[in-house]
N, C-alpha and C positions, 0 to 999 in steps of 0.2 A: 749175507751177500749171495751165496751161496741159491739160499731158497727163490731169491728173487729172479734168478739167473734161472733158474729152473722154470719158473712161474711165464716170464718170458719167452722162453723157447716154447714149449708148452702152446701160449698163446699163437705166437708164429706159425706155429705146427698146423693148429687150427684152423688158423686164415686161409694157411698153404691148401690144407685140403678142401676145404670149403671154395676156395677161388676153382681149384681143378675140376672138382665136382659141377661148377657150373659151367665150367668152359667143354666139360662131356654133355653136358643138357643141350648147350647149345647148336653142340656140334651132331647132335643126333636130330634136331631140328633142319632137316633140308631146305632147303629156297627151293630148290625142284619138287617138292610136293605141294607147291600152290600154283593155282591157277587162274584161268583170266581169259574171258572171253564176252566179247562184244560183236556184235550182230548190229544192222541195220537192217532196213523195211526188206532186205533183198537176202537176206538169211546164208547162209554159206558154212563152212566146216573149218574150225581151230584145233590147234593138238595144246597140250602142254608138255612142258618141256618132259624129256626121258625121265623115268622112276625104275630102280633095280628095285626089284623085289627081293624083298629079303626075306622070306618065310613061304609055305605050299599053302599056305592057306588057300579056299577055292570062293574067296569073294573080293573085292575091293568094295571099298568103301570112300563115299564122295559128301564132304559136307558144302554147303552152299550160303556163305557169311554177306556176302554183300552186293549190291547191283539192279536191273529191274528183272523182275519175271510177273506171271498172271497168264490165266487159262489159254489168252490167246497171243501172250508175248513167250514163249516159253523156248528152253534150250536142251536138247536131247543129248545126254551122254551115253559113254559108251568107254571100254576099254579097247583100246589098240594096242595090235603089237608094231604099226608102221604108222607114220608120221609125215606120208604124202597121199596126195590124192583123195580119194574118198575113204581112205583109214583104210586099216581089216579089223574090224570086231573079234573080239575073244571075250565078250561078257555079252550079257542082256543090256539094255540098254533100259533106260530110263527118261524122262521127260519130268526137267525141275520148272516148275511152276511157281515156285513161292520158295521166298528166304528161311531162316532158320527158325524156329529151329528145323533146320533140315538135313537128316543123316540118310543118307542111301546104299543098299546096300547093290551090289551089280555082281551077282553071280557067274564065274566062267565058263564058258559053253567051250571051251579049247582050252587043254589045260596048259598052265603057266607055273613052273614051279619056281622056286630060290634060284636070287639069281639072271631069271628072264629082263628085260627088257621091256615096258611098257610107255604106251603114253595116254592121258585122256584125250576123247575126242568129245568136241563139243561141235554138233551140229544147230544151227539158228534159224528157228521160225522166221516168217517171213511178216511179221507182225514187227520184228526187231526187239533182242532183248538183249541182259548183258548180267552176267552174274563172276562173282569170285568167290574162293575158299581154299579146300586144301582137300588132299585124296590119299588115301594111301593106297598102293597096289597090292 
């Protein structure tokens, strides 16, 4: 009886941690790190939502999962540190043209350490285009 009662807990023990362990996966997974911008023929400027940085790293990185782009529908990112108006830039900016696989890398030209505040800016050709993904600051 004994062993079985041990065998049991044991079990439970298991689940326990294994349930916790994905509810941290999850939880490290932000909704604020995905993005979403759409453009018509008349092109315009998006933010996404706020991103803390949590590391000095001197890049961000933009992947690009789903949406239309092409040479002449294309959507120009960029890191911001404001989320009105026509942004302020703190990276290079980039010009996505085509879907994945596609990882970009956006170097900061004003530094940002752990902790800042950022958002992406997507600027919209005038061709109209619309892409989603995910970015980390």
């Amino acid at each position: 009886m004994k062993k079985s009662f041990k065998r049991v807990a044991a079990t439970l023990a298991v689940a326990a941690m294994a349930i916790s362990s994905m509810s941290i996966c999850a939880f490290a997974e932000s909704p604020s790190n995905y993005y979403s911008f759409s453009f018509g023929g008349h092109g315009g400027i998006d933010f996404s939502l706020p991103v803390t940085k949590n590391n000095d790293n001197t890049y961000a990185q933009v992947v690009a999962e789903n949406g239309y782009l092409s040479s002449t529908a294309y959507i120009t990112v960029c890191v911001s540190s404001t989320n009105s108006g026509a942004g302020t830039s703190v990276s290079q900016s980039r010009q996505l043209t085509y879907l994945s696989p596609s990882e970009h890398s956006l170097s900061y030209t004003v530094s940002r350490g752990q902790g800042s505040i950022n958002y992406l800016a997507g600027y919209g050709s005038y061709s109209g285009a619309s892409v989603s993904g995910h970015w980390g600051a």
